[in-house]
N, C-alpha and C positions, 0 to 999 in steps of 0.2 A: 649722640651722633657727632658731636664737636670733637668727642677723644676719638676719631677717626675707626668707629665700628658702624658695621655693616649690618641691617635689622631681613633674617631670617627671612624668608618669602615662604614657608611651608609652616614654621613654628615661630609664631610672632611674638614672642616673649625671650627669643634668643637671637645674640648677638654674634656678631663673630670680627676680629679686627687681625692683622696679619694676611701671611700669605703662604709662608714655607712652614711645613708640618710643626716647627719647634719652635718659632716665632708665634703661632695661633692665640690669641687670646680668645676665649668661649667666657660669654654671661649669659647665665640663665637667673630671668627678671620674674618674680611674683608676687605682687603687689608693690610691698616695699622691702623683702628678700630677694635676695643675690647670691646664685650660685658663680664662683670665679674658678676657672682651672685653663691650665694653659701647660706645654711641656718643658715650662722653664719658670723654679720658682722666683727668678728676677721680674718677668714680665708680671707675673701675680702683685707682688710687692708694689710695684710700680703704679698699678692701677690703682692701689687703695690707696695709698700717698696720694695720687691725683684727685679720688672721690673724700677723700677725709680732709682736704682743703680747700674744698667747696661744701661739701655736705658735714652735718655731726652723724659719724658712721661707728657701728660698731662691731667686731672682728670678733665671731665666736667662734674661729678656731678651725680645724680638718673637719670636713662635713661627718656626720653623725645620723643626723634627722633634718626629713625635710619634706612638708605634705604628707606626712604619715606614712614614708620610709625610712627605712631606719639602713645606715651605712657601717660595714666596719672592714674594715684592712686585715687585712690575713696575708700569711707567706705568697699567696697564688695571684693576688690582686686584690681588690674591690668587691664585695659581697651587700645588692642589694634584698634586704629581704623584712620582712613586718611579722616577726616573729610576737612582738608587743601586742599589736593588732589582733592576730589571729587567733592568740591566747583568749581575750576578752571577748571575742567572737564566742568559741567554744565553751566559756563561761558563762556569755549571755543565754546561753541557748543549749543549756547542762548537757554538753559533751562533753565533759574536762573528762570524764570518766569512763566514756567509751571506750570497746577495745579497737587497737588498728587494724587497719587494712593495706595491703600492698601497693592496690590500685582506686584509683577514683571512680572506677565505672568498671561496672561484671560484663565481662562479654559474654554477647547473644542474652544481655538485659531486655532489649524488643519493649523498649516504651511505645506509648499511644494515646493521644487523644481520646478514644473510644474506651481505656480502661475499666470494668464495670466495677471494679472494687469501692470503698466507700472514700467518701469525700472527706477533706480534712480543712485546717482551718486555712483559708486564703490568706491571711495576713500575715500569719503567722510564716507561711512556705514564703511569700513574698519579701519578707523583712530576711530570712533565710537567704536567698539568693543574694539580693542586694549586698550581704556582708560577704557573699563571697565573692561578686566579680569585684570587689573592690582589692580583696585579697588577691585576685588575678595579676593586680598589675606589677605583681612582683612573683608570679607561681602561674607561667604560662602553662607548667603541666596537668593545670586546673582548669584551661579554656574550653576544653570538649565539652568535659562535663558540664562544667557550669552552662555552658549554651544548649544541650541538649536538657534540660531539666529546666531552664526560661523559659520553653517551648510550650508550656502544662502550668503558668503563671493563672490564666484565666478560669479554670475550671482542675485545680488537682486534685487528684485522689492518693489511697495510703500507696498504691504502688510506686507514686514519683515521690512523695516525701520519703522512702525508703533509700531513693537515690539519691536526693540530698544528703539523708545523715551520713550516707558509706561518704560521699565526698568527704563528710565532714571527719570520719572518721579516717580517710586517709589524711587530711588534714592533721588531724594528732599525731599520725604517726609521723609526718617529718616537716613537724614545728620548724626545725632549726634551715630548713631548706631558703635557698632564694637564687636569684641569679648573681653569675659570679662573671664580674670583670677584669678579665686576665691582665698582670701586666706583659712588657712587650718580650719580655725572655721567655713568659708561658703560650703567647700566642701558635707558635708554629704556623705562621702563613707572613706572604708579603705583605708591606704596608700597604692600609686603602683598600684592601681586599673588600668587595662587596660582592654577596653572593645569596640567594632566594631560594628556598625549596617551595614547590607550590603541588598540592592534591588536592582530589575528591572523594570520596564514594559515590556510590549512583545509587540514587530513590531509596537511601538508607531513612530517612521518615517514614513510618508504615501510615500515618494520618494522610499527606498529602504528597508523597512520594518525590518530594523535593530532598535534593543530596547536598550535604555537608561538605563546605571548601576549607582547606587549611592553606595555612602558608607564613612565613618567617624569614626575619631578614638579619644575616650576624655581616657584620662589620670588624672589620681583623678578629674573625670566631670570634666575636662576641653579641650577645643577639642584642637586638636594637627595635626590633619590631616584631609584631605576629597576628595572625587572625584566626581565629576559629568560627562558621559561624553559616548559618543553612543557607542557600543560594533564592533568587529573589522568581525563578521560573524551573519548570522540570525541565531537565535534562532529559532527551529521548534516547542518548548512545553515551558511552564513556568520552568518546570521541579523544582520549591519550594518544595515538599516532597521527587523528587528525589535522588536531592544534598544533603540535608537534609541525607535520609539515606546513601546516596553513601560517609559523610563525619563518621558515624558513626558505619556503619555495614560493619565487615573486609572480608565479603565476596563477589568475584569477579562476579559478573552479566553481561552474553550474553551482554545484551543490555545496560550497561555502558562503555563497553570498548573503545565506542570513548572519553569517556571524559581524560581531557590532563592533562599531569604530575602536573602541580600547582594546582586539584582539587584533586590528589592521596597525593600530600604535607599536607593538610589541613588535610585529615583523617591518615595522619601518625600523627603528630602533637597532634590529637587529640586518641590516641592509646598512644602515650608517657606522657597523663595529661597536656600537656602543651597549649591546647587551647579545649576551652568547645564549642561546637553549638549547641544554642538552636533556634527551631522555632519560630518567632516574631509574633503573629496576627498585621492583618492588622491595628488595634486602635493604635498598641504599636510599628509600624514603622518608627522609627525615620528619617531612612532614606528616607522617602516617600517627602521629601525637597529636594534630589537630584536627583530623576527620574521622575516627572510629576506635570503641575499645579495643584494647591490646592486654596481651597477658603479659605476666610480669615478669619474667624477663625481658623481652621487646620493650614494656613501656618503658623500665630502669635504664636500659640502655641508651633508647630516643633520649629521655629526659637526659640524661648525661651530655649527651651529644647539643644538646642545644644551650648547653649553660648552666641546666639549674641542680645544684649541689647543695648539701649540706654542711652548712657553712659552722657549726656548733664544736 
């Protein structure tokens, strides 16, 4: 705090010091690793001079690895991705030899709690997942699935371990995949751009007819956040034109008043200019990658659209 940065209010492990885009200095602090970047390698320089005369520091260079991602520089930008990882994964758990698949998930797959097919080993599916949403956090086009297949942690049968290995086996086929951080030549948008796609289905669960929400956030087209993941009460209507009006029209409606304080947030928000909602047709729903199977052209194209390339 003395070298005059400013401690994060949402991610407390990061820093921030400056003011104007090209002066920013960013530290990202974990445990006693230090991520440093900034848009000026003076100010970079400058900091470690300052930390290497109080502290014994040592400088290993253009990020690489870091928490089990793995970083590399390519002509386009920045490519996170845990091709290492997922390798060992797929070795742990003898899929190195699987054939690929296109997609993560067969549409009109129709899982179920109720499955009567035979039971498999619970440990075994459980240690399975676990290695995948960890692979998640660099392979968003894995979030569906992997959340629809959690769902059947307690009691699986052969039908949801089937839909593991396809994950796993789209996993083989694009190893080399991750998300890719543009630099500012490749961007094609203003600077500061921040912009949301957000979807559902309805009562896509056939067990307790609770619907799947997605939604992702890119930062100058670069995506920065995302969710996949079943909603916490059934939805009785799609309510798309509803919400829609109920974030933009300041007048109080009978029949909105169940809806909850962080739905009345969003249309303050948007009463103050500080957040725009527009309706998305279904062609131009990005987030239709985090709420239901898609065939494969759709999915290749979504997945493009949000980032994640193969970086190989």
């Amino acid at each position: 705090m003395q070298l005059g940065f400013t401690k994060c209010t949402t991610e407390h492990g990061v820093y921030v010091k400056g003011n104007h885009i090209a002066e920013i200095l960013i530290i990202c602090l974990y445990v006693d690793d230090l991520l440093i970047t900034s848009g000026e390698v003076k100010n970079i320089q400058a900091f470690k001079e300052e930390m290497q005369a109080e502290f014994e520091m040592s400088d290993l260079g253009e990020l690489s690895y870091f928490l089990g991602m793995e970083f590399r520089r390519t002509n386009r930008g920045i490519l996170m991705h845990q091709t290492k990882y997922a390798t060992d994964v797929l070795k742990r758990f003898q899929m190195m030899n699987c054939n690929t698949v296109a997609t993560p998930i067969e549409v009109g797959i129709g899982l179920s709690q109720g499955d009567a097919d035979c039971a498999v080993d619970k440990t075994l599916y459980r240690q399975m997942i676990g290695s995948l949403r960890y692979v998640c956090n660099s392979r968003p086009d894995l979030a569906y699935g992997v959340g629809l297949v959690s769902r059947y942690m307690e009691s699986p049968k052969q039908s949801h371990m089937s839909a593991v290995k396809r994950i796993f086996r789209y996993l083989k086929g694009t190893l080399g995949h991750g998300i890719m951080y543009p630099t500012n030549r490749n961007r094609g948008c203003n600077e500061s751009s921040l912009i949301a796609f957000s979807d559902a289905d309805w009562c896509g669960d056939k067990t307790d007819r609770k619907s799947t929400t997605g939604y992702f956030f890119l930062f100058n087209n670069a995506l920065i956040s995302w969710c996949s993941k079943k909603q916490d009460v059934v939805a009785l209507s799609t309510c798309e034109s509803e919400y829609i009006a109920a974030s933009l029209n300041p007048v109080a409606h009978g029949r909105s008043k169940h809806i909850e304080t962080r739905f009345h947030y969003i249309r303050e928000q948007v009463s103050k200019w500080k957040v725009k909602v527009e309706h998305c047709k279904s062609e131009n729903q990005l987030a239709d990658l985090f709420t239901k199977p898609l065939k494969r052209d759709r999915f290749e194209k979504l997945r493009h659209s949000i980032g994640v390339e193969n970086g190989s």
